[in-house]
PyMOL Python script that loads the backbone (N, CA, C, O; Angstrom):
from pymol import cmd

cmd.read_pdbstr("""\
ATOM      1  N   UNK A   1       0.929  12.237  26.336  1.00  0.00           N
ATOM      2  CA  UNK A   1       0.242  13.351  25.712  1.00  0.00           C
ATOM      3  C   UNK A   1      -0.089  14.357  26.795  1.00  0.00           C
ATOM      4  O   UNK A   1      -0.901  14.121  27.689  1.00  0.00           O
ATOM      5  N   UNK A   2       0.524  15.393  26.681  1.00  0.00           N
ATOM      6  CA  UNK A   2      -0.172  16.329  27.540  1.00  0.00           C
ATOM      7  C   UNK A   2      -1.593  17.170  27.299  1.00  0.00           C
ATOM      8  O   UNK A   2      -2.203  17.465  26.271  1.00  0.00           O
ATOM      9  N   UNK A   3      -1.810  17.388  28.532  1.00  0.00           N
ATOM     10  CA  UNK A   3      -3.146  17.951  28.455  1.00  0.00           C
ATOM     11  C   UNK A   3      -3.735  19.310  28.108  1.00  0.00           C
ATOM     12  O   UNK A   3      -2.881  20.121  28.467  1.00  0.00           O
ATOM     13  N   UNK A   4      -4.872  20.026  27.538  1.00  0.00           N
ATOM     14  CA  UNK A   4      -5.056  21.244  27.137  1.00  0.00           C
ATOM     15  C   UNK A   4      -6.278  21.456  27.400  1.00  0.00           C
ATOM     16  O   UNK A   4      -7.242  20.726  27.172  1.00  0.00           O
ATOM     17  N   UNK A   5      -6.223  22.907  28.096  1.00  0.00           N
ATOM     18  CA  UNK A   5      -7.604  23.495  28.508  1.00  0.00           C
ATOM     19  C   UNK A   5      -8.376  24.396  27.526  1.00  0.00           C
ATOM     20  O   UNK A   5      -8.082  25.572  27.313  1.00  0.00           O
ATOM     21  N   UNK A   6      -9.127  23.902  27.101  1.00  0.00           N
ATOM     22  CA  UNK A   6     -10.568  24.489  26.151  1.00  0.00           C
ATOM     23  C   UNK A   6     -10.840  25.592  26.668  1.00  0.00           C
ATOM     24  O   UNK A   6     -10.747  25.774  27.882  1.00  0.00           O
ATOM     25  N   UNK A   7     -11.416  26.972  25.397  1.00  0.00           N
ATOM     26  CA  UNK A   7     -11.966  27.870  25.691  1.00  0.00           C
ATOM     27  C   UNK A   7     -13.221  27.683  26.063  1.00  0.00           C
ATOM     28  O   UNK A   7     -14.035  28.589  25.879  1.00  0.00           O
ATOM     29  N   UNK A   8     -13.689  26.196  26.787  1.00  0.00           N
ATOM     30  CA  UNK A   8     -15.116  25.905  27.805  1.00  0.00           C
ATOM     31  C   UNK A   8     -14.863  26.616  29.154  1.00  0.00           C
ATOM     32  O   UNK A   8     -15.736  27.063  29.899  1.00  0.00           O
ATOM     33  N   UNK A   9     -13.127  26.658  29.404  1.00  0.00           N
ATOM     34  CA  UNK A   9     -13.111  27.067  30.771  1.00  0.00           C
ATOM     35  C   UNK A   9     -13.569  27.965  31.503  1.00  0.00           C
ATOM     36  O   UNK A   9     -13.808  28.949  30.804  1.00  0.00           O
ATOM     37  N   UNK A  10     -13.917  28.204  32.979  1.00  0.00           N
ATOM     38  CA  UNK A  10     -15.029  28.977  33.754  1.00  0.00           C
ATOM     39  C   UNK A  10     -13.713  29.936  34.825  1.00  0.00           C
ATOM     40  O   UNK A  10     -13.986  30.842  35.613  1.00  0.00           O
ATOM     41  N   UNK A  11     -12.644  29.512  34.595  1.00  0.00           N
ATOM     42  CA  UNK A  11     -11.569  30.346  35.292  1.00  0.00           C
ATOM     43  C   UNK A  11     -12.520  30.178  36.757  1.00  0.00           C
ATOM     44  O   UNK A  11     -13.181  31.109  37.216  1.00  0.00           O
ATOM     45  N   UNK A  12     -12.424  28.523  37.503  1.00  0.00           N
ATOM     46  CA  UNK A  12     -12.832  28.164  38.562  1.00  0.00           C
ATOM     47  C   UNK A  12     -11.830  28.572  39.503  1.00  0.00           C
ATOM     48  O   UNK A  12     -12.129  29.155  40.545  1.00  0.00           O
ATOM     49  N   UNK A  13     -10.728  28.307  39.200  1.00  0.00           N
ATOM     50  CA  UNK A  13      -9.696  27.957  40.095  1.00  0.00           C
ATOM     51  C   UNK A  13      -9.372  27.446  40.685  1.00  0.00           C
ATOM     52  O   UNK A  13      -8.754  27.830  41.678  1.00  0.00           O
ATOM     53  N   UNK A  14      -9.740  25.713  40.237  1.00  0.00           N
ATOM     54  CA  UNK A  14      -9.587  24.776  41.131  1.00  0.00           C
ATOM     55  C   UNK A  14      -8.528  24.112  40.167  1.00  0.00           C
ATOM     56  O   UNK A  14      -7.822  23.425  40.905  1.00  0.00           O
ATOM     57  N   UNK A  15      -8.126  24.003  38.985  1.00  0.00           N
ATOM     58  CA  UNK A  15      -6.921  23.181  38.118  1.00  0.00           C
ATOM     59  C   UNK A  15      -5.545  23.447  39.040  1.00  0.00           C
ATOM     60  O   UNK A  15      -4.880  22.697  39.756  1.00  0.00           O
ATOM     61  N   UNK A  16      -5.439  24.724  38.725  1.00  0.00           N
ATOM     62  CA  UNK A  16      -3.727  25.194  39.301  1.00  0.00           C
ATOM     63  C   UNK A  16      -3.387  24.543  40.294  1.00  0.00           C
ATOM     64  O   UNK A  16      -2.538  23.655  40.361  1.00  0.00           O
ATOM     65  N   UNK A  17      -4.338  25.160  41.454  1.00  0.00           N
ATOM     66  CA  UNK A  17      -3.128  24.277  43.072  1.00  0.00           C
ATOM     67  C   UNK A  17      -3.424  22.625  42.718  1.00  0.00           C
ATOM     68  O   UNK A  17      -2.893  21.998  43.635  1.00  0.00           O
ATOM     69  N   UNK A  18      -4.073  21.654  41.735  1.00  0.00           N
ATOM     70  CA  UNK A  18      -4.074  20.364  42.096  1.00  0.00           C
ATOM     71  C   UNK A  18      -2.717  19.721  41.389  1.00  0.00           C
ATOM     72  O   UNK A  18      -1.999  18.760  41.664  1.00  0.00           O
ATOM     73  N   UNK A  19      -2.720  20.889  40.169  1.00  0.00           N
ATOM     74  CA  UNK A  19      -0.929  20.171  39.777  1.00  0.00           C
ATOM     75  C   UNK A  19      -0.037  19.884  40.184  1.00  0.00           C
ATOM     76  O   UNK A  19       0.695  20.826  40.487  1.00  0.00           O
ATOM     77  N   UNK A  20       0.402  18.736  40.409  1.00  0.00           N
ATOM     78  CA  UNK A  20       1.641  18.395  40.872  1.00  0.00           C
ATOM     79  C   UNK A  20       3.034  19.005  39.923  1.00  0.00           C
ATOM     80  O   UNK A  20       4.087  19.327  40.471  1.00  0.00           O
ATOM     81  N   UNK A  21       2.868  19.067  38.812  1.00  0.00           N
ATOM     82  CA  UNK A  21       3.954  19.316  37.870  1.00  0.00           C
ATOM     83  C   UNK A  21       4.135  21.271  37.958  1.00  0.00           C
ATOM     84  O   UNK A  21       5.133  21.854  37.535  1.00  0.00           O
ATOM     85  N   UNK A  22       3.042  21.908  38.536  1.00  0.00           N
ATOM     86  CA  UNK A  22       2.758  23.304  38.339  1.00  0.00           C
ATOM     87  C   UNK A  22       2.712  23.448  37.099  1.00  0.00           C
ATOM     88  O   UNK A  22       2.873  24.658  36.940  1.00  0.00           O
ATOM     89  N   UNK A  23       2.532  22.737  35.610  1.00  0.00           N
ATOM     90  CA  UNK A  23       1.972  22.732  34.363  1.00  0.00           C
ATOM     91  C   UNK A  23       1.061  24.084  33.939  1.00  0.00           C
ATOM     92  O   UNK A  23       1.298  24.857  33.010  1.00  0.00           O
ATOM     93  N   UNK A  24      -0.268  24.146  35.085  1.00  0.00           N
ATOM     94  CA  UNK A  24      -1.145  25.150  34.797  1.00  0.00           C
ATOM     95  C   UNK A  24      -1.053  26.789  35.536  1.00  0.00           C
ATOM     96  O   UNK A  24      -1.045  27.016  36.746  1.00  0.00           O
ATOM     97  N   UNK A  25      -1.011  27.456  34.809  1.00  0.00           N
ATOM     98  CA  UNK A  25      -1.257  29.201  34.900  1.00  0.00           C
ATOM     99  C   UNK A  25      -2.022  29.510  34.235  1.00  0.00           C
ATOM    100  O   UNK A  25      -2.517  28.755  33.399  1.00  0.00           O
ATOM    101  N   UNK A  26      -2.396  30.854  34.420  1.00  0.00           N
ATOM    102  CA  UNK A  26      -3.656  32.056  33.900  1.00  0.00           C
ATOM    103  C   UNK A  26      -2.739  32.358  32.595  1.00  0.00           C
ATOM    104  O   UNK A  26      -1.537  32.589  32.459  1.00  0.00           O
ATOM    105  N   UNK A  27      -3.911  32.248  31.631  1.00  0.00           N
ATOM    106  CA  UNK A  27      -2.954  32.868  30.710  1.00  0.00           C
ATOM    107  C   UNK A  27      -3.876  34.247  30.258  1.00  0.00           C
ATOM    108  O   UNK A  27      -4.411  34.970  31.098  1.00  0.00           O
ATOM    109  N   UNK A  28      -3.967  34.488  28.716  1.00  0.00           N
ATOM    110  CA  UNK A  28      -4.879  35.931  28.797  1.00  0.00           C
ATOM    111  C   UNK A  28      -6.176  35.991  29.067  1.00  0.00           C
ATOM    112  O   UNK A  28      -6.909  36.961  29.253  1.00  0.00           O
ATOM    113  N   UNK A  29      -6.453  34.456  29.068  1.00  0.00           N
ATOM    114  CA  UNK A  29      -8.413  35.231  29.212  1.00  0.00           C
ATOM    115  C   UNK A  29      -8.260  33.711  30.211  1.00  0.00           C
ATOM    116  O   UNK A  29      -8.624  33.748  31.386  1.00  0.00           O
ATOM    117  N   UNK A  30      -7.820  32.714  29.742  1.00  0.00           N
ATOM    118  CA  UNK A  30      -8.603  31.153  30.630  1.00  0.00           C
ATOM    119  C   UNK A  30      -6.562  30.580  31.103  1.00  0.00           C
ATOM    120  O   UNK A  30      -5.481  30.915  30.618  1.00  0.00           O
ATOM    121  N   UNK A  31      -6.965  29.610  32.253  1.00  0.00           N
ATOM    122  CA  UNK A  31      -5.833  28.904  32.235  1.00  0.00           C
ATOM    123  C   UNK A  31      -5.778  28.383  31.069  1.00  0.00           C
ATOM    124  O   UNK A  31      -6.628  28.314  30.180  1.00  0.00           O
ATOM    125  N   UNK A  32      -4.275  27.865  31.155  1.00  0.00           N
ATOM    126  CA  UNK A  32      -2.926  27.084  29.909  1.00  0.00           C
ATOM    127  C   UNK A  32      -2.411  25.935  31.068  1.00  0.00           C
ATOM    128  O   UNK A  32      -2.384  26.097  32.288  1.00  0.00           O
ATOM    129  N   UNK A  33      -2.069  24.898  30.405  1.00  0.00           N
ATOM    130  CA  UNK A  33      -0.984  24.004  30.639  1.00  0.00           C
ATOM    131  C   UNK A  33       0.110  24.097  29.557  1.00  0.00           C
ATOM    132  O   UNK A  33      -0.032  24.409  28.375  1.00  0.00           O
ATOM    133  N   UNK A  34       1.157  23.781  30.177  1.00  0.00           N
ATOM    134  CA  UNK A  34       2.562  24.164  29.506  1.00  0.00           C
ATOM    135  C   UNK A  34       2.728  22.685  29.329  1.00  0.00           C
ATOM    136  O   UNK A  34       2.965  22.178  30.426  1.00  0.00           O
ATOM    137  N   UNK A  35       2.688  21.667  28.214  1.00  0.00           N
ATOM    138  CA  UNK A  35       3.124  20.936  27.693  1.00  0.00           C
ATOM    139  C   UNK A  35       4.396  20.413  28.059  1.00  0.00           C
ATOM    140  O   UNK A  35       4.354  19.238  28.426  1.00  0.00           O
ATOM    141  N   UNK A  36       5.096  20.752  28.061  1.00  0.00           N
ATOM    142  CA  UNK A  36       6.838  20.827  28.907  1.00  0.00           C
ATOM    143  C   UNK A  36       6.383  19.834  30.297  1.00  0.00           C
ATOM    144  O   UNK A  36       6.514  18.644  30.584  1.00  0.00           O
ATOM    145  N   UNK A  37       5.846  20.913  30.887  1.00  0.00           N
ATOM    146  CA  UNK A  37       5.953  20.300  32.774  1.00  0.00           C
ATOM    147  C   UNK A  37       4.452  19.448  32.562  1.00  0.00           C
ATOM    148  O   UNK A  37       4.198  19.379  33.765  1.00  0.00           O
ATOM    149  N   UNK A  38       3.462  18.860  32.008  1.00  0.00           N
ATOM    150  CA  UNK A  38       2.556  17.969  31.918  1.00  0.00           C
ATOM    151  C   UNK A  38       2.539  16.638  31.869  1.00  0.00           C
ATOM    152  O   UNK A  38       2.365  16.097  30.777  1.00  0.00           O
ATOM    153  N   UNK A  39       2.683  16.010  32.824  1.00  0.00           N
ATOM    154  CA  UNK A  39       3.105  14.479  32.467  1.00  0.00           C
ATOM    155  C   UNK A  39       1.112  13.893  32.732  1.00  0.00           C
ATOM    156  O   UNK A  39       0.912  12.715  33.029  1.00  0.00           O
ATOM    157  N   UNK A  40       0.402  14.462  32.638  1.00  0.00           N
ATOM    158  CA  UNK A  40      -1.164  13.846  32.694  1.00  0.00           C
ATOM    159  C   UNK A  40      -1.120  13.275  34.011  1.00  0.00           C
ATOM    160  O   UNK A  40      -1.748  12.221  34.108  1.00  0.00           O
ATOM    161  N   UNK A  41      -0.392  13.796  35.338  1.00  0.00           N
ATOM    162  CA  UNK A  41      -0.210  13.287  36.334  1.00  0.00           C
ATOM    163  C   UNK A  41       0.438  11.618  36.611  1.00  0.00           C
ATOM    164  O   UNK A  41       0.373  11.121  37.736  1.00  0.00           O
ATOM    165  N   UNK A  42       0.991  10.942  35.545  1.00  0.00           N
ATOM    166  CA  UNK A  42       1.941  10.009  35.519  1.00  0.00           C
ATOM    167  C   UNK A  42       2.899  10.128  36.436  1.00  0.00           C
ATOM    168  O   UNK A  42       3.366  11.266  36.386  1.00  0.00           O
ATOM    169  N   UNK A  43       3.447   9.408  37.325  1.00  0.00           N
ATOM    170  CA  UNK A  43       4.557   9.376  38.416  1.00  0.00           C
ATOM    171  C   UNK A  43       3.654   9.714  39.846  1.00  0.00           C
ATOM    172  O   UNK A  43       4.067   9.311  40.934  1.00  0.00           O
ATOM    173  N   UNK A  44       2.398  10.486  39.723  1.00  0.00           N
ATOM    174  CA  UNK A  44       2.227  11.028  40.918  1.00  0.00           C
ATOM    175  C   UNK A  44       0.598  10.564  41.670  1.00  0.00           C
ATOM    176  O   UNK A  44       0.201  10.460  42.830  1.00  0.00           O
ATOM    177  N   UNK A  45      -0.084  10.354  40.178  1.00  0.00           N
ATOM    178  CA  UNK A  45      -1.445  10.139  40.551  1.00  0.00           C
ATOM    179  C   UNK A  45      -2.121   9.060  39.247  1.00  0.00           C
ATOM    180  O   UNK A  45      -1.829   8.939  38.057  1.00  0.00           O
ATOM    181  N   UNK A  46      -3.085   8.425  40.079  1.00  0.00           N
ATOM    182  CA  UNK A  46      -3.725   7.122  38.700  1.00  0.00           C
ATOM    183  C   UNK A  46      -4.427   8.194  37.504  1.00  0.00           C
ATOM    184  O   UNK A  46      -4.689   7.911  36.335  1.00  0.00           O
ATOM    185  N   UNK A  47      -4.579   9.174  38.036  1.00  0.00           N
ATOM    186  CA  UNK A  47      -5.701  10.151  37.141  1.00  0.00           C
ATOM    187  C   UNK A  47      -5.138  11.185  36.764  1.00  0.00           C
ATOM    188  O   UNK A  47      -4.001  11.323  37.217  1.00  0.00           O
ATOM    189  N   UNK A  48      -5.607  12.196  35.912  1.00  0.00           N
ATOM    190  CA  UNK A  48      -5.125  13.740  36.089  1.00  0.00           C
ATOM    191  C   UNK A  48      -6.263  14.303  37.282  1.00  0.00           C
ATOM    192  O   UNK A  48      -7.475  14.221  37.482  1.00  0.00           O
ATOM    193  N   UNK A  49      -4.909  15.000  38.009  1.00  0.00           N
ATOM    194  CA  UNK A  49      -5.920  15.967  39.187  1.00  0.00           C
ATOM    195  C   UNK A  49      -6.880  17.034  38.390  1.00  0.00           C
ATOM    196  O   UNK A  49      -8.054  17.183  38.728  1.00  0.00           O
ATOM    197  N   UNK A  50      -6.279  17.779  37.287  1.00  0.00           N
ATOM    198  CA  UNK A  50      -6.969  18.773  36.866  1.00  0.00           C
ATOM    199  C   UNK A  50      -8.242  18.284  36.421  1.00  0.00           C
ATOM    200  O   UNK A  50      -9.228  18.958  36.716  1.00  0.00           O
ATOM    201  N   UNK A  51      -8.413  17.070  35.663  1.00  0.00           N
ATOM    202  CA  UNK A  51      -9.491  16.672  34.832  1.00  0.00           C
ATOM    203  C   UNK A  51     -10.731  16.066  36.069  1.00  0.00           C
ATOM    204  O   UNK A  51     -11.934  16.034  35.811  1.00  0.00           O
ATOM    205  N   UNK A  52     -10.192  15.661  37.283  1.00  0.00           N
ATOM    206  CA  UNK A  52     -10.512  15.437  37.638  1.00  0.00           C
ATOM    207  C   UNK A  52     -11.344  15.932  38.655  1.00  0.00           C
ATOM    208  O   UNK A  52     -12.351  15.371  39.087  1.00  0.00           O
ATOM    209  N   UNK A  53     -10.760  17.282  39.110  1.00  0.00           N
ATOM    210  CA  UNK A  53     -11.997  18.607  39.644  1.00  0.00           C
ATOM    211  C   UNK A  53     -12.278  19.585  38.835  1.00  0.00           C
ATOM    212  O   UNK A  53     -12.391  20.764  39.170  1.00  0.00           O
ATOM    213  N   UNK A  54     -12.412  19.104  37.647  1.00  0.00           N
ATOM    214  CA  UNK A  54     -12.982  20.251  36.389  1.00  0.00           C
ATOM    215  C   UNK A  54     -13.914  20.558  36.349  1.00  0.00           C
ATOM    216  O   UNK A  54     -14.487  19.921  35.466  1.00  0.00           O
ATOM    217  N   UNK A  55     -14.836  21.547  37.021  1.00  0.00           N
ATOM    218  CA  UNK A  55     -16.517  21.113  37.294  1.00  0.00           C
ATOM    219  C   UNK A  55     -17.055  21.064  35.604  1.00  0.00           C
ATOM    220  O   UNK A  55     -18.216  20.773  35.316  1.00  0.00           O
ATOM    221  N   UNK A  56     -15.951  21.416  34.522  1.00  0.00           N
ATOM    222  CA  UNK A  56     -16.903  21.428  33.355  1.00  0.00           C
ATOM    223  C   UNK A  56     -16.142  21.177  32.126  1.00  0.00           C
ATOM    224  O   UNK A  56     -16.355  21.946  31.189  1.00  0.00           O
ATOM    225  N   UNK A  57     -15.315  20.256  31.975  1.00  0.00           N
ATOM    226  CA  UNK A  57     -14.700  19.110  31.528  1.00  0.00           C
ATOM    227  C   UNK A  57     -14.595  19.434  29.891  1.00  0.00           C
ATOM    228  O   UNK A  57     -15.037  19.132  28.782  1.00  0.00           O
ATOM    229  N   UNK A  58     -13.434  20.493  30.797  1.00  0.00           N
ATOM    230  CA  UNK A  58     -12.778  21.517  29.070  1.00  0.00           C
ATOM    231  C   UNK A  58     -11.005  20.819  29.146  1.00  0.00           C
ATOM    232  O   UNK A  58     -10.075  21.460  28.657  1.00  0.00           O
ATOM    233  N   UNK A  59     -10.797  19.487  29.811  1.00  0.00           N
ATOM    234  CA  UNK A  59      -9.448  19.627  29.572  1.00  0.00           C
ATOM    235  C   UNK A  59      -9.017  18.292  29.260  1.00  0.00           C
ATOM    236  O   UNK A  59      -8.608  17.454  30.064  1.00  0.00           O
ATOM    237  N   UNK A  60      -9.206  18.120  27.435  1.00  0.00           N
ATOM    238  CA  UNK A  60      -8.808  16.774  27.086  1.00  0.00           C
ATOM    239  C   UNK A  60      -7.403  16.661  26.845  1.00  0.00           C
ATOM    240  O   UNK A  60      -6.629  17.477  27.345  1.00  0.00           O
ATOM    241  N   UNK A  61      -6.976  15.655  26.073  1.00  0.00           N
ATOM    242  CA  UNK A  61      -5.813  15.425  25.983  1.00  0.00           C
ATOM    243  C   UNK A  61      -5.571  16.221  24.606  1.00  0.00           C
ATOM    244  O   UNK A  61      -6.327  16.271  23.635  1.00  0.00           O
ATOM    245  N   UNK A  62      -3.773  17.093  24.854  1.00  0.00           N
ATOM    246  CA  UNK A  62      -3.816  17.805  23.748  1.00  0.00           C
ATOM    247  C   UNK A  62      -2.665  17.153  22.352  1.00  0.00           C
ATOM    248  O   UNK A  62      -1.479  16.855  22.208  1.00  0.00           O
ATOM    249  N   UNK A  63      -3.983  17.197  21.517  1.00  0.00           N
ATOM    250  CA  UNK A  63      -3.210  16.113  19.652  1.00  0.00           C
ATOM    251  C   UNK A  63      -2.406  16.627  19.511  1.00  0.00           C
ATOM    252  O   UNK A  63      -1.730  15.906  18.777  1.00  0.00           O
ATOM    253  N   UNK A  64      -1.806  17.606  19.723  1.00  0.00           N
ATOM    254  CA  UNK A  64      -0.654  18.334  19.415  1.00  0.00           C
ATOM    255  C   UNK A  64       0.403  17.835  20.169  1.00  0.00           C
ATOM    256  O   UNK A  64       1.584  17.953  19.841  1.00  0.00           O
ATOM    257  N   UNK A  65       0.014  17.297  21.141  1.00  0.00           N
ATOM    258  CA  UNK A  65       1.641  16.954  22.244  1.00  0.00           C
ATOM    259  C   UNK A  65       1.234  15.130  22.345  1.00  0.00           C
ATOM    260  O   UNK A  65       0.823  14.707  23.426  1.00  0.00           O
ATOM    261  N   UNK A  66       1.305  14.696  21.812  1.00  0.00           N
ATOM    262  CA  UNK A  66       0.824  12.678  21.845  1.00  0.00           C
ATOM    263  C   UNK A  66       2.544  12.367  22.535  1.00  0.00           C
ATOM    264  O   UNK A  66       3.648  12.307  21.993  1.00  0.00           O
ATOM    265  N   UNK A  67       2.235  12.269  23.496  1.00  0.00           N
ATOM    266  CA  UNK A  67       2.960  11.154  24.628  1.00  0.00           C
ATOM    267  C   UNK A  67       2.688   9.737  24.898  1.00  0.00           C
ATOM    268  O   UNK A  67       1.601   9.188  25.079  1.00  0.00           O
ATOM    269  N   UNK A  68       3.880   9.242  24.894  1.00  0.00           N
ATOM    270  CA  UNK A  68       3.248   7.541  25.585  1.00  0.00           C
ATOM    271  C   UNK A  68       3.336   7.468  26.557  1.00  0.00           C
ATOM    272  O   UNK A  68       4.026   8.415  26.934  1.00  0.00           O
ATOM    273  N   UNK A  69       2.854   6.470  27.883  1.00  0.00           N
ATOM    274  CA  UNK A  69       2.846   6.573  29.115  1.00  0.00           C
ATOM    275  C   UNK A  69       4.557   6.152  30.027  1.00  0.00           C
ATOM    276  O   UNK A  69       4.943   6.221  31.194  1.00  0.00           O
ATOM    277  N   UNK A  70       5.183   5.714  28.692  1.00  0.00           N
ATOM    278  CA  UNK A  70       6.836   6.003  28.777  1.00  0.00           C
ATOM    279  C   UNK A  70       7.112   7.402  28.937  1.00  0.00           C
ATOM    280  O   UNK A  70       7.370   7.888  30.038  1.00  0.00           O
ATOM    281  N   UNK A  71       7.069   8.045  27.903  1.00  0.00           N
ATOM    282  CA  UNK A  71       7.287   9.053  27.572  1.00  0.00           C
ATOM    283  C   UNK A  71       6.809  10.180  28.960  1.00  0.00           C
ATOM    284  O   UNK A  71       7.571  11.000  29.471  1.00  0.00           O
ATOM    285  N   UNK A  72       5.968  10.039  29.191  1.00  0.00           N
ATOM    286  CA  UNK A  72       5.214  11.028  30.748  1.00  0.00           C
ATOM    287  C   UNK A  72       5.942  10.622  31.833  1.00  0.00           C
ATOM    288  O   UNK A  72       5.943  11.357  32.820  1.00  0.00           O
ATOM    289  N   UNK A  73       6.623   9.494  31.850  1.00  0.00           N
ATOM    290  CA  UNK A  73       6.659   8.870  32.969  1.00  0.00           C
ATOM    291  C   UNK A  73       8.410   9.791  33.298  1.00  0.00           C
ATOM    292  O   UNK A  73       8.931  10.367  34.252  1.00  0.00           O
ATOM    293  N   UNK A  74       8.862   9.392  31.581  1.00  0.00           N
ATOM    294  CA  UNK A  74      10.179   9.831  31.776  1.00  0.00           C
ATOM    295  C   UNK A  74      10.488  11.316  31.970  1.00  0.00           C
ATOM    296  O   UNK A  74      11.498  11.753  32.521  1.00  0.00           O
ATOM    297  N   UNK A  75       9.183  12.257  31.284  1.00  0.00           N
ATOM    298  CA  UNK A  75       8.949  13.667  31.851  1.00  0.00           C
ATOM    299  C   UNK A  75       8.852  13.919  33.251  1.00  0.00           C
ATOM    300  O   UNK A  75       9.210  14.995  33.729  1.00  0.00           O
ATOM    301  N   UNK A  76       8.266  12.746  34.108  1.00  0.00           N
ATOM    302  CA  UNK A  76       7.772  12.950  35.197  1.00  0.00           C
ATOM    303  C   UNK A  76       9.483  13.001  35.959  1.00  0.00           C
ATOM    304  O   UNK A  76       9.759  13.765  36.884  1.00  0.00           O
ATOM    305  N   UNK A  77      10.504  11.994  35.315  1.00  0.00           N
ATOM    306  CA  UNK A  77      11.809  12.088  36.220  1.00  0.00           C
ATOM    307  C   UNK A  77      12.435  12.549  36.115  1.00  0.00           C
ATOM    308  O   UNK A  77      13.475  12.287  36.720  1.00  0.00           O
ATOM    309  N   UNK A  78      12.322  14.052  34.930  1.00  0.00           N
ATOM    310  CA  UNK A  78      13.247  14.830  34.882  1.00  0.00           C
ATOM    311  C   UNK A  78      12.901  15.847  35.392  1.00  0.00           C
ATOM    312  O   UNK A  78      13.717  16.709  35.719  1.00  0.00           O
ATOM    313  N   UNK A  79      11.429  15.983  35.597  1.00  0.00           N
ATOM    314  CA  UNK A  79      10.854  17.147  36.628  1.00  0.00           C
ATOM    315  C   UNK A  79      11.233  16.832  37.795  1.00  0.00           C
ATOM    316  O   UNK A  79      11.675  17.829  38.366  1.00  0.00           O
ATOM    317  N   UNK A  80      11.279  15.690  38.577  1.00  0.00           N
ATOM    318  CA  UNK A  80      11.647  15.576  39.825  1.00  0.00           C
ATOM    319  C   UNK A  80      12.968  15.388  40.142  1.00  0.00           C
ATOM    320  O   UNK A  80      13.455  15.424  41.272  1.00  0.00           O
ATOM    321  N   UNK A  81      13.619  15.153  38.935  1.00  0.00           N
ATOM    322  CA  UNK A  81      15.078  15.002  39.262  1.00  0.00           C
ATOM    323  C   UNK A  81      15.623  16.871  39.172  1.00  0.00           C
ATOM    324  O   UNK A  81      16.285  17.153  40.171  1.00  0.00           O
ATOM    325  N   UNK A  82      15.493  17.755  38.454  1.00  0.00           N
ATOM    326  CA  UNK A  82      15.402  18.809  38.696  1.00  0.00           C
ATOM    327  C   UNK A  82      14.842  19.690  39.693  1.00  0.00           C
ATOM    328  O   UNK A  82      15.438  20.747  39.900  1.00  0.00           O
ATOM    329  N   UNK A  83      13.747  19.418  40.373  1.00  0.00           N
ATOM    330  CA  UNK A  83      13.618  19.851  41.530  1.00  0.00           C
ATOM    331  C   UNK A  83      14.411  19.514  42.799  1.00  0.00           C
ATOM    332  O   UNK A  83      14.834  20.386  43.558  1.00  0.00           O
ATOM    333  N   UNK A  84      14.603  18.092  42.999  1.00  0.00           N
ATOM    334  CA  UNK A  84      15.611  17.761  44.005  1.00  0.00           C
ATOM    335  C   UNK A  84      16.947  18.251  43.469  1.00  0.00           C
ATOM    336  O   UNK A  84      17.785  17.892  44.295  1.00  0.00           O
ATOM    337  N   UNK A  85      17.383  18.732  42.736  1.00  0.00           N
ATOM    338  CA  UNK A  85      18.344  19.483  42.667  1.00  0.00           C
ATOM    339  C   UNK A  85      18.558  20.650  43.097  1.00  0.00           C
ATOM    340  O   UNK A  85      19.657  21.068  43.461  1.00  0.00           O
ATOM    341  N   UNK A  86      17.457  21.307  43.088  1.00  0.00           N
ATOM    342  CA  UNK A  86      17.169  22.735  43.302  1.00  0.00           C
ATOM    343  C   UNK A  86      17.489  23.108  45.304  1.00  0.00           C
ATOM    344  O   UNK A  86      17.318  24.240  45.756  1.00  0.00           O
TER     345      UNK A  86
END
""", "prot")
cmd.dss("prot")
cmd.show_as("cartoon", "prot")
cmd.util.cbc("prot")
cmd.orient("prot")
């Protein structure tokens, strides 16, 4: 399941640089995660980085994108198999 940032957000700027997947950008008013590149930090970290320096814990998991920890894992190797391509 990937993750989604609530209009709680404070536009800290601490989500973006902790992504490993680069998932999160500014979008019109608060950051977005892009569902696509979100593996909930699966392949890279026990936790999500974002959720995890959120000083104000607007970024649950989003019902709209329900992943299994297969499923993230296998997102996670097509992101990295595409980058080492690059």
């Amino acid at each position: 399941m990937a993750l989604l940032i609530t209009s709680d957000c404070i536009n800290c700027d601490v989500c973006e640089p902790v992504c490993p997947n680069q998932a999160i950008s500014m979008g019109p008013s608060i950051y977005q995660i892009d569902p696509q590149r979100c593996t909930e930090c699966v392949g890279h970290f026990e936790e999500a980085q974002c959720v995890t320096v959120c000083p104000v814990a607007c970024i649950p998991k989003d019902p709209a994108h329900v992943e299994s920890e297969s499923e993230l894992l296998a997102k996670y190797q097509a992101l990295t198999a595409a980058t080492q391509a690059d």
